[in-house]
N, C-alpha and C positions, 0 to 999 in steps of 0.2 A: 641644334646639333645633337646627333646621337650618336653613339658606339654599338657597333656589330658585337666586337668582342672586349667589353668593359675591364674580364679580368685580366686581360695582358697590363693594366696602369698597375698591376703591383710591382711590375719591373722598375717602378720609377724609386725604388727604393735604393736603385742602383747610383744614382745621383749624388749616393751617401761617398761614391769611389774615388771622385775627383776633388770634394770637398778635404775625405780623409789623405788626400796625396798633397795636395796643398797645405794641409796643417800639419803632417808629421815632416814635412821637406825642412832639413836645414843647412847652414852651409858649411861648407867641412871647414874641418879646424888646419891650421897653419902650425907644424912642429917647426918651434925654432932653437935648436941647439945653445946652450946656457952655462956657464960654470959653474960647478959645486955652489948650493946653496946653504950650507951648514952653518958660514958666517955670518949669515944674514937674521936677522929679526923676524919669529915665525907673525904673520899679521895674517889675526882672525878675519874670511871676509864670507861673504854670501853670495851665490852666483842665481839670479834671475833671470831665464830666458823667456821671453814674450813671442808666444804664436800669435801669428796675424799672414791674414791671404796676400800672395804678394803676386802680379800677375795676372788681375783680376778678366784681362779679356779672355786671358787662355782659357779661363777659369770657366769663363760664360760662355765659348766657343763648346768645348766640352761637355757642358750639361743641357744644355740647348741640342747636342747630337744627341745622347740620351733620351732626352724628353722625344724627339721629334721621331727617333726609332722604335722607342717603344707607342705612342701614339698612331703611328702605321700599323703596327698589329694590332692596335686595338679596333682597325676599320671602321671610323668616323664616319658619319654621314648624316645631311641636312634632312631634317626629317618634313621641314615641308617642303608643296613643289617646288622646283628649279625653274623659275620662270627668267626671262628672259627680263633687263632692267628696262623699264621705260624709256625711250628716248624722248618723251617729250611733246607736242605739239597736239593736232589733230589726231583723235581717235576714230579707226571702222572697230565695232560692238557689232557683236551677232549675239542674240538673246535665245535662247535654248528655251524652251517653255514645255515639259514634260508632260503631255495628257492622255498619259495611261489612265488605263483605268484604278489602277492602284493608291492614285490622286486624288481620286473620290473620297477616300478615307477620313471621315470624320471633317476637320475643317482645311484640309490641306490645298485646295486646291483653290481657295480664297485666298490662304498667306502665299500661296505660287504666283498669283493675279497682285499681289499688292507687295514682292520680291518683284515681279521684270518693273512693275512702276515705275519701284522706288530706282532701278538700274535708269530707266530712261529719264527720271528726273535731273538724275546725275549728270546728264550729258550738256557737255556744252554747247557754244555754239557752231564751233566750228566740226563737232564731231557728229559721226551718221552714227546707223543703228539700223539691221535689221531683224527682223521678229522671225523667226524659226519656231514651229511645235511639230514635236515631234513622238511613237510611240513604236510600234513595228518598222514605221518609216517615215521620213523629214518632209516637209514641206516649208517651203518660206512663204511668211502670210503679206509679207512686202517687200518692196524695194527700199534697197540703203538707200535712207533717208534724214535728212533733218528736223523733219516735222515733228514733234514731240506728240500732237494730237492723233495725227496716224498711227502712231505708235500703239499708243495707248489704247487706240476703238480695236486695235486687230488684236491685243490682250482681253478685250472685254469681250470681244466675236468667240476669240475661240472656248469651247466646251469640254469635258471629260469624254474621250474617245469608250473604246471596248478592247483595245489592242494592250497587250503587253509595252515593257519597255525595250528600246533597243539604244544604250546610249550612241554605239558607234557611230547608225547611220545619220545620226545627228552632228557629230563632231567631223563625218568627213563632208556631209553639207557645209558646215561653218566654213572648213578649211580652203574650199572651193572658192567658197565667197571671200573669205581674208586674201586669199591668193591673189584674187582678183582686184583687190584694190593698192590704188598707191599708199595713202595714210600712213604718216612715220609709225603709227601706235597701234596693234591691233590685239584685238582683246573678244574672248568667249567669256559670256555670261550665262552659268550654267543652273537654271529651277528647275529643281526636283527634289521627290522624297526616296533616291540614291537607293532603288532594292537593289539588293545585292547580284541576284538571276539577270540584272541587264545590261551585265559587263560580262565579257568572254576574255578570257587568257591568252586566249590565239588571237584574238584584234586585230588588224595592222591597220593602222593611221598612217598619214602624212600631212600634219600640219604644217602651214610655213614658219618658216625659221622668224623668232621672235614675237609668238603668242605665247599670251601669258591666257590663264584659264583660273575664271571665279568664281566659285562655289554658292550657291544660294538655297542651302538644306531645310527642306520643309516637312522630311520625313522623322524628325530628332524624336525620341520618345517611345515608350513602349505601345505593339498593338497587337491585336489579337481578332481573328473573325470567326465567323461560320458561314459555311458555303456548302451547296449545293452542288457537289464534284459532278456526276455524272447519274444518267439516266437507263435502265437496261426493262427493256422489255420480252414476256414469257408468253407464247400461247397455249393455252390447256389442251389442246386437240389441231389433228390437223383437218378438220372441218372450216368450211364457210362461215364464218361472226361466231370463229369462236372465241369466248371467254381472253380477254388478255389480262398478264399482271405485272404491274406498274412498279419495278423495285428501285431506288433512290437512294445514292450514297452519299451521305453529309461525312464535311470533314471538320475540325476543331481545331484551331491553331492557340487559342489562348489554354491561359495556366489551369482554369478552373473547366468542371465540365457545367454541358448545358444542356436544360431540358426544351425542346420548342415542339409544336404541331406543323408538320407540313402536310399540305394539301395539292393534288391535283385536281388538273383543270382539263378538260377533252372535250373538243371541238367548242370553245369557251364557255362551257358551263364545266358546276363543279363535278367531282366522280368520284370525292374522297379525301378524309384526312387521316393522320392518323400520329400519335408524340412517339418521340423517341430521345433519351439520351445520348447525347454525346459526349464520350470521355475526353478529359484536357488534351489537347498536341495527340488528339488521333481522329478515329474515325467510326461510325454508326450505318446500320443500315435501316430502311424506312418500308415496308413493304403494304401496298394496298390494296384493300379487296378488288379480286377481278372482277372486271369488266367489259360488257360488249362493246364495241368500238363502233360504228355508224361505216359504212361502207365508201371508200375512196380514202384518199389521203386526207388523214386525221392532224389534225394540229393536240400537242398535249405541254399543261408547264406543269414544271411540279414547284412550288414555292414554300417557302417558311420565311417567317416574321423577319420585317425587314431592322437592321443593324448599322456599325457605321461604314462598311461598305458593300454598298447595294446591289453594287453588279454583277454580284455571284448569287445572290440571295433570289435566285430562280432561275431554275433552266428548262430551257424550250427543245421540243422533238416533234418527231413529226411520225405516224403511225401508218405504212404501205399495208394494203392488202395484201392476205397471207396466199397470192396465186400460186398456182405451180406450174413449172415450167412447162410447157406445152410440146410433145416431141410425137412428131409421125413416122414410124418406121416400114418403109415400103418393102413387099417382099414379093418374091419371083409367082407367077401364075403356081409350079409345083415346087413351093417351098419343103425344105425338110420338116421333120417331125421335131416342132421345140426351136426352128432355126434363131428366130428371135427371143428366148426363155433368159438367154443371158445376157443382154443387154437388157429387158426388161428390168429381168432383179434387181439387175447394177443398181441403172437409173432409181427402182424404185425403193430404196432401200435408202435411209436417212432423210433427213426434214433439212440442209442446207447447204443447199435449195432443196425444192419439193420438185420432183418431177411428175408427170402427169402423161406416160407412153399409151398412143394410141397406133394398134397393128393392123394392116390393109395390104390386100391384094392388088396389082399394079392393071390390073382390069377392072377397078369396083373405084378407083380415080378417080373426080374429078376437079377442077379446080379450083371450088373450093374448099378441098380438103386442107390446101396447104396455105389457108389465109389463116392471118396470129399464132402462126407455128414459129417456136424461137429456134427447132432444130430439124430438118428431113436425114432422117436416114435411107439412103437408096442402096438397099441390100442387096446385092448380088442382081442389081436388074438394071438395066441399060437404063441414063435417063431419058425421060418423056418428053418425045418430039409433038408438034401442032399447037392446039391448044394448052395443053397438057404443060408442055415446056416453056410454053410463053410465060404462064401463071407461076410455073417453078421459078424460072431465071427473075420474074418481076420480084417473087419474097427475095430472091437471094439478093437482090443489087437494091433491095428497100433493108435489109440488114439482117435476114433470117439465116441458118450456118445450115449446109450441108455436108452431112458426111457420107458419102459415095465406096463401096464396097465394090468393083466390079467383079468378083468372082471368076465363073467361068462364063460371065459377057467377055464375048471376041468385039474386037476393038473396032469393029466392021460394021457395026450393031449400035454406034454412038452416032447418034445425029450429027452430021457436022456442024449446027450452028452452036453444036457444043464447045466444040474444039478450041474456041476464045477464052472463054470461060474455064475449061479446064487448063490447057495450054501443058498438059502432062500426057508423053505419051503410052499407051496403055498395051503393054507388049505379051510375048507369051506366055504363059503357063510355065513356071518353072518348079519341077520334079526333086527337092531334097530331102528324101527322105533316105535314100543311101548313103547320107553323110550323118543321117540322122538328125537330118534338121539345120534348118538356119538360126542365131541367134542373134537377140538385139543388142549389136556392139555396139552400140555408140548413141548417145541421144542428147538435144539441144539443151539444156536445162534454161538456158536465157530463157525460152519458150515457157507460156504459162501452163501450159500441160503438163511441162517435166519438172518445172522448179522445188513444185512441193517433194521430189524425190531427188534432189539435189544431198540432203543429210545423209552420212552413212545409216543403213539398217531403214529407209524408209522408201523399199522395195528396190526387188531383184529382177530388170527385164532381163539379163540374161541368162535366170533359170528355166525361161519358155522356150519352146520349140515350133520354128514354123516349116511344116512340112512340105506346103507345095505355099506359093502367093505369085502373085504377077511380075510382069519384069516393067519398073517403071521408069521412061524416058522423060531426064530433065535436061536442062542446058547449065550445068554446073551441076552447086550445091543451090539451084534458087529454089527457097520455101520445103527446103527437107529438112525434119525436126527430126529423124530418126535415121537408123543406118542400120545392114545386116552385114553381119562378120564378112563377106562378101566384098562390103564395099558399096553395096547397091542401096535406092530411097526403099526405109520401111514404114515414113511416115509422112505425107507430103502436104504444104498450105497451101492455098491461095485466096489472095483477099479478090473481091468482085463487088464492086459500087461500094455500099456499106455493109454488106454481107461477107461470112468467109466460107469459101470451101476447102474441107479436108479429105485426103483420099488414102484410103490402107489396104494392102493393096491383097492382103490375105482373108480370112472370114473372122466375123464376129461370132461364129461357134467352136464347136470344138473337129470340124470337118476337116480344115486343115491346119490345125494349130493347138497346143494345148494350152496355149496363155491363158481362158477363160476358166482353165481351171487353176489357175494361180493367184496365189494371194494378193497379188501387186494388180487384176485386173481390174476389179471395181474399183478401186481412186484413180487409174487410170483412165476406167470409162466416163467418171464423172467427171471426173479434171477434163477431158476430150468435149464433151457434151456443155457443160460450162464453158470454154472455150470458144468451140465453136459457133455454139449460141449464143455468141457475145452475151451472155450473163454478167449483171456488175450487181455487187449487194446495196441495194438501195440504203442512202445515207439518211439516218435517221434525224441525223444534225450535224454543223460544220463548224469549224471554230472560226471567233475573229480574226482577220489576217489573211486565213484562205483564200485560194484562187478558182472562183468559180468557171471549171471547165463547160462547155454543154457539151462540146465531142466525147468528153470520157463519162459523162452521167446521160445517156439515151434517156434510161428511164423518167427524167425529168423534161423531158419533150416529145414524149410518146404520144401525151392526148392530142399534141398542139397539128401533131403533121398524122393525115390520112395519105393510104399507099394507094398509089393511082398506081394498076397493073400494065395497064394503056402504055401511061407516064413512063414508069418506070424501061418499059420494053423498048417503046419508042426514042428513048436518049442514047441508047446501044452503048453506052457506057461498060466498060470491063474495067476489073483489075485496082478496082481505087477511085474512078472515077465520078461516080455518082453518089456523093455526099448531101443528106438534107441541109433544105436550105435552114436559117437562122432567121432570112430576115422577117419582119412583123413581128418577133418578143422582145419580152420589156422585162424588166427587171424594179421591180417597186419595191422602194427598202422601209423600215421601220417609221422613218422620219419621213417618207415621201418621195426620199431620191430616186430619180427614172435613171436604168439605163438602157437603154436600145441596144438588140442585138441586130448583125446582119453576118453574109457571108466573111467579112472581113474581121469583125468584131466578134468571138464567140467566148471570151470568157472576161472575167473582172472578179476583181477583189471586195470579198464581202466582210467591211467595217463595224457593223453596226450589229449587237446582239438584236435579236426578237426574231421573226417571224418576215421574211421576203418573201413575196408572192411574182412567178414568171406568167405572165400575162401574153395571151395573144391581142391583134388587134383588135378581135371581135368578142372576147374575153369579157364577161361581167367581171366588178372588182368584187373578190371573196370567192368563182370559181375559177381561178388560175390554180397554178400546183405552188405550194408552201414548201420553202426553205428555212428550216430553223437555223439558227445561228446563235452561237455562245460565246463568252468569253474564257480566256485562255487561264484553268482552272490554278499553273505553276505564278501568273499574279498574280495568285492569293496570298502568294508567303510572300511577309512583309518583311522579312531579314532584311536590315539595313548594312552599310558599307560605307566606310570612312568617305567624305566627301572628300578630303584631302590625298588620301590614297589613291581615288580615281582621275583626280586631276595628276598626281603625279604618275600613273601608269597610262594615263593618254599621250602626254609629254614626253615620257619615256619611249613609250611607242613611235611617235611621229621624230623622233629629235634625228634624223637625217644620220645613221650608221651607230646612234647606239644600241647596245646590246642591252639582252633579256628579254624576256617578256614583256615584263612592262603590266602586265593584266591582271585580272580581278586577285588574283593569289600573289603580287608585286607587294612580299612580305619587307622585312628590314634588310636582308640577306638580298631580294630584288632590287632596294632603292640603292644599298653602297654599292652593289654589280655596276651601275648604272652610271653613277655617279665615279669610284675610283678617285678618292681623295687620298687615298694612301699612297699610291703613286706617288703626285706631288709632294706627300711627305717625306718619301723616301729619298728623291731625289734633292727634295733641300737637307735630307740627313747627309748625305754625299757631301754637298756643297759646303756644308759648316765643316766635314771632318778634313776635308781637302783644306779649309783655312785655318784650322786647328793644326794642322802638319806645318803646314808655310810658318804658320808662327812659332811652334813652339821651335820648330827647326831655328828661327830666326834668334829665339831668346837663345839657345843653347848656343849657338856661335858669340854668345854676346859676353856669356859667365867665362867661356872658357879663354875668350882675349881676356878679361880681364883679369 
């Protein structure tokens, strides 16, 4: 039992009141009228009165309301869990078995293995048990069972994951399973070494009514590590093999600091080491001579001397080639002088991404001009019908982005086997420059074009002026990311197979529009160009937990699938429909685990630190593309957290309408919330004063009969 608020017991000095009314009470005296006593014998005597309590229930009634009032403010409360009393008989036990990686630490995850043991030894006969391990998320390693051996071989199967802690999804697995069973007795048996980062405040549980929860702490003790936080790589030029530099941030959670050599590894040989200190509860940087990297996707670790928890003590990345983006900008047979100068610049101005603008005459075509192009610009020119547009439409619907200007192309002038494809129609020529321009009111910021200028001050579209631009017909608002004070589209999408086309419907110079000469144009045109070219930053590495998409990572499946032009034109797919296929990859994780990709299946969760290789079928093992993968750098802080606090904020959380949180900050002020034992005091303070009235009422009718 504890006290929220201890110093309200000094009221109990109050109890001095009824003691003091009790002793000074006495009973009046009797005048009884007498004759002259002058003739009388004066007779020396001595008057002794004796105090003593008289009425001792009243006496106890009254200090007992006292105590019990003052005890209410002092807000009492059981400071361990509120569990629910046993009723008895056969127990269901669900075994919790924590295998974060943070259980690696030193010998923990031996005394975790020889804690659920020692729970299943316990069991009797008539009670089950099932084994639960759990990290980011639960699994049960068996069915409630009696078998005491089962038990125990699925404690000795399971191993230290790569995952963080999550204790919830462990506790509402249990509850599922408690739910589910009859058994008078149900009970969670909980191993782990309780970091603090795997309980959340906001939680919400529903345990069934009458689990008790039992703690089995194997984190007790002071710890301290060094890890390997993260990995950032530098290229020295933007040339082909050129020069990278390898920089590596260690972090120090113990008291003392530490001197170690880390060394990198690329494409698994070595490429460097180099010491560094790290100060106590912070952090170091490690930087190493650059180096050339070997062409295609490089695998790189950078490690230091292993400690007692190992699973941070190297991290893996993976090293793309520094390409740059590939953009063809097509321009009218008498283009203007400089028509394309400013999307060039744009584009070619910054290293993230690299772009790579190549400009062409729409008579000097042909088709393979627009093979591994991630972006076409079709400037102010109709696009290319026969061959020509067969080969366009095939990159766009293989996942290449055009953006389409039509200028002063008449809408007459578009092939119709366009018209699918575009599905926007392309009206006249509209004249504002006696209003002095149109401006851009309104724009999607959802869209990935416009988000980055969603903050105030990070650009003004409606400082531009567009003087003349097209009149463009859609059927609603479908795939307009922009708008002109007007009302009308200034910026239009459409997705096509895996490709996207974008249409704008003014010029990318300054002919009819001054935008290009505004500050807000180049992040614009890149943002546009990124976009459209479905650009994604290649990931250098993924953390444990992750869910590995292949729809949203192409780059990770680019070698696997060649674009069949044929293919691609003959499926006649628009608008979405022609997505690469998945099936024939494989996913080979550190330990060996396959998993098969198909159209159905395209993503999974990557468990496991090191290095995953996505295999085709015809794939030699070591040339597939490498997936690094790490472990989640926040289990490194070994902050612990009262075992008994988390059982009582689980308890509190699930207990069926009571209040609080309940969660990792389910301080003493959370557990009396919870609990409301003063209540109940207060109304037995009621109770005694209402039988302290009855009686003393009762005595007083008693003195005055007599």
């Amino acid at each position: 039992m504890s006290l929220l608020a201890p110093w309200f017991l000094a009221g109990l000095v109050a109890i001095g009141v009824p003691i003091a009314i009790h002793l000074i009470n006495r009973e009046r005296k009797t005048v009884v009228p007498f004759p002259s006593l002058m003739f009388l014998q004066r007779v020396p005597y001595r008057s002794i009165r004796r105090q003593k309590l008289r009425h001792i229930l009243l006496f106890a009634l009254r200090v007992a309301a006292l105590v019990l009032f003052i005890s209410a403010f002092a807000r009492p409360f059981f400071s361990r869990p509120v569990t629910a009393v046993a009723t008895g008989g056969a127990r269901e036990v669900v075994i919790l078995v924590d295998r974060s990686y943070s259980m690696g630490y030193a010998g923990r995850w031996r005394a975790a293995q020889d804690s659920a043991k020692a729970v299943i030894g316990r069991l009797g006969a008539a009670d089950r048990a099932t084994v639960v391990s759990f990290a980011n998320d639960a699994s049960a390693l068996t069915e409630p069972t009696s078998d005491k051996l089962e038990l125990t071989r699925a404690i000795e199967r399971t191993t230290v994951g790569s995952e963080g802690t999550r204790f919830a999804t462990a506790l509402k697995l249990a509850g599922d399973i408690l739910g589910a069973s009859e058994l008078p007795t149900r009970e969670v048996a909980l191993v782990s070494d309780f970091q603090r980062r795997g309980w959340s405040a906001r939680t919400e549980l529903r345990l069934p009514p009458g689990v008790t929860i039992t703690t089995h702490d194997v984190g007790v003790g002071a710890a301290s590590d060094l890890a390997v936080a993260t990995v950032t790589t530098d290229r020295d030029a933007d040339e082909p093999n050129a020069p990278v530099t390898v920089v590596a941030r260690l972090t120090n959670t113990g008291a003392a600091a530490k001197t170690v050599t880390a060394s990198l590894e690329l494409a698994g040989r070595p490429a460097g080491s180099a010491s560094v200190s790290v100060p106590a509860s912070g952090a170091a940087q490690v930087r190493f001579p650059a180096v050339v990297v070997p062409s295609g996707v490089t695998r790189g670790v950078v490690r230091i001397p292993g400690d007692e928890l190992a699973a941070n003590d190297a991290f893996y990345f993976t090293l793309a080639p520094d390409e740059a983006i590939s953009v063809l900008v097509v321009e009218p047979l008498r283009a203007r002088a400089n028509e394309a100068l400013y999307v060039r610049r744009a584009l070619e101005i910054g290293d993230q991404p690299r772009f790579r603008v190549d400009i062409k005459r729409v008579d000097s075509l042909t088709p393979r001009d627009f093979a591994g192009r991630s972006l076409i610009v079709v400037d102010e020119v109709a696009p290319p019908g026969a061959d020509l547009g067969v080969a366009l439409r095939a990159e766009l619907r293989g996942g290449a982005g055009v953006l389409f200007v039509p200028g002063d192309v008449a809408s007459d002038r578009i092939p119709r086997e366009w018209n699918d494809v575009l599905r926007t129609g392309i009206g006249e020529v509209l004249d504002r420059t006696p209003l002095g321009g149109a401006r851009i009111a309104r724009v999607n910021y959802s869209s990935p074009i416009f988000e980055a200028f969603a903050a105030p001050g990070s650009g003004d579209f409606a400082s531009a002026h567009v003087f003349r631009h097209r009149q463009l017909r859609v059927a609603g608002d479908s795939g307009v990311l922009a708008w002109f004070d007007d009302g009308s589209p200034a910026l239009v999408e459409r997705s096509v197979g895996r490709g996207r086309m974008t249409i704008w419907p003014s010029t990318l110079d300054d002919f009819w529009t001054d935008l290009p000469t505004q500050p807000v144009f180049l992040p614009f045109i890149r943002q546009l160009a990124r976009h459209t070219g479905r650009y994604s930053d290649p990931r250098s590495w993924f953390t444990a937990g992750e869910i590995l998409d292949l729809t949203r990572h192409a780059e990770l499946t680019a070698q696997f699938a060649a674009r069949s032009s044929a293919a691609a034109e003959g499926s006649g797919q628009a608008g979405g429909g022609g997505s690469r296929s998945m099936s024939g990859l494989s996913l080979y994780g550190p330990a060996g685990k396959r998993v098969r990709f198909s159209d159905s299946v395209r993503a999974t969760p990557l468990v496991d630190r090191g290095f995953h290789e996505l295999r085709g079928t015809e794939t030699a093992e070591g040339a597939g593309r490498f997936i690094a993968v790490n472990v989640d750098l926040a289990e490194s802080d070994l902050a612990h957290m009262d075992a008994e606090e988390l059982a009582t904020a689980a308890l509190a959380n699930s207990g069926g309408g009571v209040g609080g949180s309940g969660g990792l900050d389910a301080t003493a002020a959370e557990r009396e919330r919870n609990q409301r034992v003063w209540w109940y005091l207060l109304i037995a303070t009621f109770l005694v004063l209402a039988a302290e009235t009855l009686l003393s009422n009762r005595l007083s009718g008693t003195v005055t009969a007599q």
